[in-house]
C-alpha distance (Angstrom), angle and dihedral (degrees) to the residues before:
residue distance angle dihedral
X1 . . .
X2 3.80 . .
X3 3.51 130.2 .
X4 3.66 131.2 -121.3
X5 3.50 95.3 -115.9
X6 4.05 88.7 45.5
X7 3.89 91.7 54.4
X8 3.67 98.6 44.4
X9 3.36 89.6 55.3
X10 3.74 104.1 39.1
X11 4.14 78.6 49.5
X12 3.67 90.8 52.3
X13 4.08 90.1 55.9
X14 3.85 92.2 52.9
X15 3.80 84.9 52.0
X16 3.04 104.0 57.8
X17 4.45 92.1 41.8
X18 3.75 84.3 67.9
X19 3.74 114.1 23.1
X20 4.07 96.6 32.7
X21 4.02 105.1 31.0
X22 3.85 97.1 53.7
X23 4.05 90.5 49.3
X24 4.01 91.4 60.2
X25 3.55 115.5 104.2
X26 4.15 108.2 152.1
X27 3.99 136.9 164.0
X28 3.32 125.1 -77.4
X29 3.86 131.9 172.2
X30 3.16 87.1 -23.4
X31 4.02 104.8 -38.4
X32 3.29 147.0 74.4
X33 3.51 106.5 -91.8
X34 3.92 130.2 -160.2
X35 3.52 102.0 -175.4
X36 3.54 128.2 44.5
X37 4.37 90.8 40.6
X38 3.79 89.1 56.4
X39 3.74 87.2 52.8
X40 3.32 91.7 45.9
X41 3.78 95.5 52.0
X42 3.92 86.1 39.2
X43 4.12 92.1 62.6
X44 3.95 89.1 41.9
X45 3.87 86.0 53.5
X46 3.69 90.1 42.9
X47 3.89 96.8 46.0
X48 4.12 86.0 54.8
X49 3.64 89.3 51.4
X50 3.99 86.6 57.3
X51 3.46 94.3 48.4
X52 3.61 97.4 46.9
X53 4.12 90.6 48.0
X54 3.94 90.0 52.4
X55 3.55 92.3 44.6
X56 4.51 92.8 48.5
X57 3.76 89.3 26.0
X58 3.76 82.5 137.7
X59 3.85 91.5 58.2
X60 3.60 103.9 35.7
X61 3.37 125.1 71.0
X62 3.88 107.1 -166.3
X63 3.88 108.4 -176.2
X64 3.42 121.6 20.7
X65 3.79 125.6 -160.5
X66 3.95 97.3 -108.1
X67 4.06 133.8 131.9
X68 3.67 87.2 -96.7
X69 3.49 111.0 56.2
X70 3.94 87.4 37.0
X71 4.09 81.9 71.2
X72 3.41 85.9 48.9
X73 3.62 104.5 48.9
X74 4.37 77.3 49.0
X75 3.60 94.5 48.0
X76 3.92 94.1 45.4
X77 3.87 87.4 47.2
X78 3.85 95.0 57.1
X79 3.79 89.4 46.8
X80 3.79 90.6 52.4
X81 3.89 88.1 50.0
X82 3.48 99.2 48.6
X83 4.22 81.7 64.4
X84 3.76 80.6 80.2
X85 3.74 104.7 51.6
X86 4.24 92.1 34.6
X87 3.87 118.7 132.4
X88 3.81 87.9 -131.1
X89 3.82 110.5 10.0
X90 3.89 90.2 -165.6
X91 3.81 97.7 63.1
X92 4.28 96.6 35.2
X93 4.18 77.9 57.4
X94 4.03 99.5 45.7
X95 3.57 97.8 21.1
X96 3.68 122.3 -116.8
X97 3.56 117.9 -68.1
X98 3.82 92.7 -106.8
X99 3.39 103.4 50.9
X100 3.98 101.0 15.0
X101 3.92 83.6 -152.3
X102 4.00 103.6 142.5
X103 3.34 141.5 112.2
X104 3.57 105.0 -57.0
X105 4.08 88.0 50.8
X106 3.93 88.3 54.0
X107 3.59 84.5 59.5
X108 3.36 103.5 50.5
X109 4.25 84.2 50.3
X110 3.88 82.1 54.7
X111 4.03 89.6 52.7
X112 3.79 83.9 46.1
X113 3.73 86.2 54.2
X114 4.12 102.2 45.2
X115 3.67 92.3 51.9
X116 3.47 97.9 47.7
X117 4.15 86.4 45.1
X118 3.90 79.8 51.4
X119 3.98 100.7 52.8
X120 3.77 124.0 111.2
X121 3.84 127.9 -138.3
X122 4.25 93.4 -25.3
X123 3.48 90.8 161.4
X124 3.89 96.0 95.0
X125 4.12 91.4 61.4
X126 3.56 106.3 9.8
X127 3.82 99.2 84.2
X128 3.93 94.4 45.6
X129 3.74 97.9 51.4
X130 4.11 86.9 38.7
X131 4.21 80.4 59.6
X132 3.79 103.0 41.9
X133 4.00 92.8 39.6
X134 3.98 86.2 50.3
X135 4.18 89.2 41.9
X136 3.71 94.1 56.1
X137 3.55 91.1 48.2
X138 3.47 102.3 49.2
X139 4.31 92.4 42.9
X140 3.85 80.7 63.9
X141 3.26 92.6 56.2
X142 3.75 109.4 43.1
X143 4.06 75.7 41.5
X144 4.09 87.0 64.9
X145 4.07 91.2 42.1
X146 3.46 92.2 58.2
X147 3.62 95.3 38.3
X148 3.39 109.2 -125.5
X149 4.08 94.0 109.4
X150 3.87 111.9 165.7
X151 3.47 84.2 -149.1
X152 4.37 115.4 76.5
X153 3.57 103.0 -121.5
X154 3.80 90.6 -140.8
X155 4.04 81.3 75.0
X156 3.98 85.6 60.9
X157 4.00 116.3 92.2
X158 3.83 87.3 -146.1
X159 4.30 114.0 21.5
X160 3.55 97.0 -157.2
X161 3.94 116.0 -155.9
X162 2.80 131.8 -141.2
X163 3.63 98.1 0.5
X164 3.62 136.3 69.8
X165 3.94 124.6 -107.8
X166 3.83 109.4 163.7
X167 3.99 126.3 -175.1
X168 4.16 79.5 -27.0
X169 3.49 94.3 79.3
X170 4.28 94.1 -137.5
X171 3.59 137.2 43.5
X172 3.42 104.8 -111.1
X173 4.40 95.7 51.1
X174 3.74 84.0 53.6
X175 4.12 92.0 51.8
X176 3.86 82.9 54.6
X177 3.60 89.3 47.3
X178 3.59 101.2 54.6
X179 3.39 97.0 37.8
X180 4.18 93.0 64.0
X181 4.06 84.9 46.4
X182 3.49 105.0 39.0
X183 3.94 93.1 79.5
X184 3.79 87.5 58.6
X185 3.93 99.3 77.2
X186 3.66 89.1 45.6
X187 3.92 89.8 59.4
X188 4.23 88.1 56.6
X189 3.62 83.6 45.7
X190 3.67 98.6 46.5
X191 3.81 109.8 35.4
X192 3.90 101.3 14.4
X193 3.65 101.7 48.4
X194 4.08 90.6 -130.4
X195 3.50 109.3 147.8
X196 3.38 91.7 -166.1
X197 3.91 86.1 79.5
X198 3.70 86.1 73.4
X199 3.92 94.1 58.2
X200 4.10 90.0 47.1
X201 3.88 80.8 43.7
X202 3.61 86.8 55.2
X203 3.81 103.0 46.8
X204 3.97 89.1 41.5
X205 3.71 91.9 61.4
X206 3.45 98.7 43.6
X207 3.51 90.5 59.5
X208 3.64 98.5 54.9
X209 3.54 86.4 51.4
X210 3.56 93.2 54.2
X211 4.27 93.1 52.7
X212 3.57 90.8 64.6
X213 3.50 89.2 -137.6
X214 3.59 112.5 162.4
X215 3.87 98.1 -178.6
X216 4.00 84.9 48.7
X217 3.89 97.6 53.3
X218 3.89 87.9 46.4
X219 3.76 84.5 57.9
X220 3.99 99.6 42.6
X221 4.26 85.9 53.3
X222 3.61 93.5 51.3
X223 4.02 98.0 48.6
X224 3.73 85.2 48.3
X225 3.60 88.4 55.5
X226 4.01 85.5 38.3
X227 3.83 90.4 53.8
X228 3.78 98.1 59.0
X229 3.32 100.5 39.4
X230 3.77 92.0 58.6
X231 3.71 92.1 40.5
X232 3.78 84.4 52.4
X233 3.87 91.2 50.7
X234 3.59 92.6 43.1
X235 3.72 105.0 39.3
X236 3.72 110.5 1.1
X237 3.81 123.2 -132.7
X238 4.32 121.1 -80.2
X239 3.77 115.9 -176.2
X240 3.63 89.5 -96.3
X241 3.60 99.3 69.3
X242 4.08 95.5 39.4
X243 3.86 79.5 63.6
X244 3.98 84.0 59.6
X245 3.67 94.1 42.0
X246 3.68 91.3 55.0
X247 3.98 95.0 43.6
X248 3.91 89.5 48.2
X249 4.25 88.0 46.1
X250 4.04 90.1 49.6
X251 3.91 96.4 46.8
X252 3.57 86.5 54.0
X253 3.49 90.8 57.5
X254 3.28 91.9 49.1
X255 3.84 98.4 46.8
X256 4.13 82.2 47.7
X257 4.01 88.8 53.2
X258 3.59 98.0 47.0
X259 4.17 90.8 52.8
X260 3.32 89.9 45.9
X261 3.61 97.8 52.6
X262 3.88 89.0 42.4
X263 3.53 103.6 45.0
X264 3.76 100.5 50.2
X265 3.88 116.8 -140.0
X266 3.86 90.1 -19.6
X267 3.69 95.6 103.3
X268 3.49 102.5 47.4
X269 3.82 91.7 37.2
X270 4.06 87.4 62.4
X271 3.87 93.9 30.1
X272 4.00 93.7 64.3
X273 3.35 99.5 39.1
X274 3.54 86.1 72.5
X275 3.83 93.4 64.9
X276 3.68 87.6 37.4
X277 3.46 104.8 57.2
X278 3.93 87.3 44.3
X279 3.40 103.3 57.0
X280 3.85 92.2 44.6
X281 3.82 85.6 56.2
X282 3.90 88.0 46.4
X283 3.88 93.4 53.4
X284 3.53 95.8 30.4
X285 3.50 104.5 -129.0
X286 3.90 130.5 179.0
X287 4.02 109.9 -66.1
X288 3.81 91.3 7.5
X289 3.31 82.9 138.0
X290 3.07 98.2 64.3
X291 4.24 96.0 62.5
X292 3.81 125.7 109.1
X293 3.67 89.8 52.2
X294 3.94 89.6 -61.8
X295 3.05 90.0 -54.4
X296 4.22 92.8 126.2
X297 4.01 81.5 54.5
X298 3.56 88.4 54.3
X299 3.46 100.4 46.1
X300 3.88 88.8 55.6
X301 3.16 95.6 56.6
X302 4.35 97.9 46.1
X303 4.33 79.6 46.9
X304 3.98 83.7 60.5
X305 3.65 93.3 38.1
X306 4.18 88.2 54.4
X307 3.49 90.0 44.8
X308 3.79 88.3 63.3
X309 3.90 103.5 44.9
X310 3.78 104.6 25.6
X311 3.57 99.8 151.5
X312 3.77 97.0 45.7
X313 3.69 116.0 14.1
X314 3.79 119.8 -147.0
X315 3.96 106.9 -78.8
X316 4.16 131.2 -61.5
X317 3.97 104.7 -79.2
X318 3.86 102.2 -0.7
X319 3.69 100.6 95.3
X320 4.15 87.5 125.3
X321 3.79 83.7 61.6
X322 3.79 91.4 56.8
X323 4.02 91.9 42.3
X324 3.72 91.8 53.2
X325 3.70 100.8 48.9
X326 3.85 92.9 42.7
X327 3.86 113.0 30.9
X328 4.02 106.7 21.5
X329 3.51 103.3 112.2
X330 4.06 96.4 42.4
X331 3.90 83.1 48.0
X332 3.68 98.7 53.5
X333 3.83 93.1 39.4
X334 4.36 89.5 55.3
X335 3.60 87.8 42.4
X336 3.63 114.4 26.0
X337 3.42 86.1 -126.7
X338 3.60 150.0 63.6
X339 3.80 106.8 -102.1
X340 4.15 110.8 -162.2
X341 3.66 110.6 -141.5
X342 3.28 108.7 177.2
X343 4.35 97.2 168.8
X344 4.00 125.7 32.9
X345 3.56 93.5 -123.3
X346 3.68 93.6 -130.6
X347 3.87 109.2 91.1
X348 3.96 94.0 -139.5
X349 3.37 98.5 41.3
X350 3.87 89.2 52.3
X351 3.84 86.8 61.0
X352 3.72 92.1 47.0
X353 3.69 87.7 54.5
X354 3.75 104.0 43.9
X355 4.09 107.6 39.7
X356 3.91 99.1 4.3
X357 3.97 152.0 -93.5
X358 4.15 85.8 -70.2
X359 3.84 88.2 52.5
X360 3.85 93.5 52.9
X361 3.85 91.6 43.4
X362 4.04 88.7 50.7
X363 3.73 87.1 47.7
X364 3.98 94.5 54.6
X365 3.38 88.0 45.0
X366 3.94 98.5 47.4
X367 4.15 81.4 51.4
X368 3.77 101.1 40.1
X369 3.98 83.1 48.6
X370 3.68 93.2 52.2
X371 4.24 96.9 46.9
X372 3.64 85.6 40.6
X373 3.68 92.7 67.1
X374 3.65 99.2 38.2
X375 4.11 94.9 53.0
X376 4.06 83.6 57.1
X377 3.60 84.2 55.7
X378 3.81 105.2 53.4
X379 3.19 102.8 103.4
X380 3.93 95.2 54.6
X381 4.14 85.3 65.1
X382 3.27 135.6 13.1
X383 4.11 93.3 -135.7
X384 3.60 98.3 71.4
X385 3.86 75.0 72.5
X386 4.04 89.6 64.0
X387 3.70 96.0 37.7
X388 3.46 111.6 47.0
X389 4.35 78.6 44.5
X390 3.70 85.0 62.4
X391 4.06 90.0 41.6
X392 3.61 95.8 56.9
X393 3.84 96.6 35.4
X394 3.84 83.3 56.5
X395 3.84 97.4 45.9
X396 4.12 85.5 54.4
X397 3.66 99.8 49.8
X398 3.89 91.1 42.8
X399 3.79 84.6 67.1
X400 3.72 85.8 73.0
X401 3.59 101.0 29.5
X402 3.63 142.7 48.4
X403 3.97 141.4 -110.6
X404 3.84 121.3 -93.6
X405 3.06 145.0 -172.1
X406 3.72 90.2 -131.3
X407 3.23 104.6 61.3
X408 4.39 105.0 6.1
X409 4.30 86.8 87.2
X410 4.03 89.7 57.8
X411 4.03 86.1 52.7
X412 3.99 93.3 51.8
X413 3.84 93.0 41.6
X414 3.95 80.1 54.6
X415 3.70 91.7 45.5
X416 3.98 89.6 51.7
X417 3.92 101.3 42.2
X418 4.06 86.1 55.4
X419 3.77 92.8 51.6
X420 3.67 98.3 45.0
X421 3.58 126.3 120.3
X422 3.83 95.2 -125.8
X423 3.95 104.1 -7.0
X424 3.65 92.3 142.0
X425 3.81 107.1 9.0
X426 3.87 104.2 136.0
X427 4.24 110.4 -112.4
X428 3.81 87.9 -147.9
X429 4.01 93.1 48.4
X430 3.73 96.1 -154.3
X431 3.37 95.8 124.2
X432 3.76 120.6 140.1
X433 4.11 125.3 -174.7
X434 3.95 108.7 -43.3
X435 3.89 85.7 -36.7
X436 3.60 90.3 92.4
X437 3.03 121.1 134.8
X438 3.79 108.1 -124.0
């Protein structure tokens, strides 16, 4: 049994993964760089975490025998493996040096993952530094929409226009972002009675608007959807809380109204190419697939590439190497030019790709494992609710988008907290319905 002292500061760590890390945005040759110093931070984080285990190794028990980390141990096995069969074994271990998203990352994710599995009774800080990190990072970007950025956007490596990007560093990792924090605010809103959730809410929203991110907004709707239905499960609905339903429903409205009104045709624009792109692909009409900003072409062409290498895949982070060598000359003649993808743009087929059709099945299994637990727990806390919201939301968006190290450390912390023993059991235990006090 853990200490005090051990807990606090095993709880401290996991604090600092998701309300610190995704803050950090430092120079780097030059620019302000959103990558590389959150990794850096991440493995300083992670190293701690070590050091603290070896020295309470008595207290802390960091992987337990369960279903879930059994995927795990599979899926980190497969990724190991497909070392061996990589197209460049030196960039699927460090990561390319655009994306920096190899082997050594995943690790740091899995540090991410065991201390969060390892926290105690977060419950009573987690969700209000979860809101005010994810506030601060999406003022900056509806800051940069609107153009009135403290920061000069000569300081940026990319100055995105028109769209907002944040401590991410693009569009789309800051959709994925918001939509695993967004849920957050609506758990002070909906089982603290803080209406200060709605003003985080607010902000949050706005932001995703402001990425343009198709994929992400998909995601944000369905973990909206996500978060009542397990509230409903879990809690059921009194009068009270339709009342916040319906205020929640109408400020997003709102929030939708005012974008639309200040960002011209932009909305709509991105908004109906959603529904136009899918029912091309449904009656499969010329360049259909060429929709979801090619990403249909793309997907194609990472199908074939599975189809090839199964078993193995071609190598963490090297996909562009596989693209080249294989489809170059079909992809300049339907383009006119060489188009660089480097990831499939479709989380799960990305893992197919890289370490194999065995990794991606240990994967899904490692994450159905996890949620699986945590919806038999929802009635024990009411923020199982807001994190398996953010969980699913993420797992929909990521069918459009890809992993990063950005954002992919906040999505294993996630995965960790909702498989812990006692991540967000109450220490006071007076908790009654969703009016517990967490």
């Amino acid at each position: 049994m853990a200490n005090r002292k051990t807990v606090q500061i095993n709880n401290f760590l996991v604090y600092l993964i998701v309300g610190l890390v995704p803050l950090i945005l430092l120079p780097r040759r030059g620019h302000l760089s959103a990558s590389i110093p959150k990794l850096i931070v991440l493995g300083v984080i992670g190293i701690v975490f070590l050091l603290h285990w070896f020295i309470r190794r008595r207290e802390m028990t960091v992987i337990r025998d369960n279903l879930e980390n059994r995927f795990l141990a599979g899926y980190v096995f497969f990724l190991v493996v497909s070392m061996f069969f990589s197209l460049d074994p030196v960039t699927s271990f460090w990561g390319s040096g655009y994306r920096y998203d190899g082997l050594v990352a995943f690790f740091l994710y899995l540090l991410a993952y065991l201390a969060a599995k390892n926290g105690h009774h977060l419950g009573r800080k987690l969700f209000w530094i979860l809101a005010v990190s994810g506030f601060l990072v999406a003022l900056l970007g509806v800051l940069q929409f609107y153009s009135i950025d403290p920061i000069p956007s000569r300081w940026y490596a990319i100055p995105w226009k028109d769209a907002a990007f944040s401590t991410m560093g693009n569009p789309n990792f800051l959709g994925s972002y918001l939509v695993l924090v967004i849920p957050m605010p609506l758990y002070l809103y909906f089982y603290k009675n803080q209406p200060v959730g709605l003003i985080f809410y607010s902000v949050m929203v706005l932001a995703l608007l402001c990425t343009r991110t198709r994929g992400a907004w998909i995601g944000f709707f369905i973990s909206l959807l996500v978060f009542l239905f397990l509230h409903h499960k879990g809690y059921g609905f009194r009068k009270k809380e339709g009342r916040k339903v319906l205020v929640v429903f109408l400020l997003t409205l709102v929030i939708s109204g005012f974008f639309i009104i200040t960002s011209g045709d932009l909305f709509f624009a991105r908004f109906l190419s959603i529904f136009g792109d899918l029912f091309a692909w449904i009656k499969q009409t010329e360049g259909s697939e060429m929709g979801g900003s090619f990403r249909i072409y793309l997907w194609g062409k990472v199908l074939t590439l599975i189809g090839k290498r199964p078993l193995t895949g071609y190598g963490i982070d090297v996909l562009y190497i596989a693209m080249n060598s294989n489809f170059r000359e079909q992809i300049i003649q339907d383009f006119g030019v060489y188009k660089n993808w480097d990831k499939a743009h479709n989380e799960f087929l990305n893992i197919a790709v890289s370490s194999g059709v065995l990794s991606l099945l240990a994967y899904l299994g490692f994450v159905g494992a996890v949620i699986r637990r945590a919806y038999k727990r929802l009635p024990e806390h009411p923020g199982y609710v807001a994190l398996l919201a953010a969980v699913m939301g993420y797992l929909v968006q990521a069918m459009f988008n890809i992993q990063v190290v950005m954002v992919y450390y906040v999505f294993f912390a996630y995965l960790g907290i909702l498989s812990a023993e006692e991540g967000l059991e109450d220490t006071r235990g007076i908790f009654s319905g969703f009016r517990k006090t967490a």
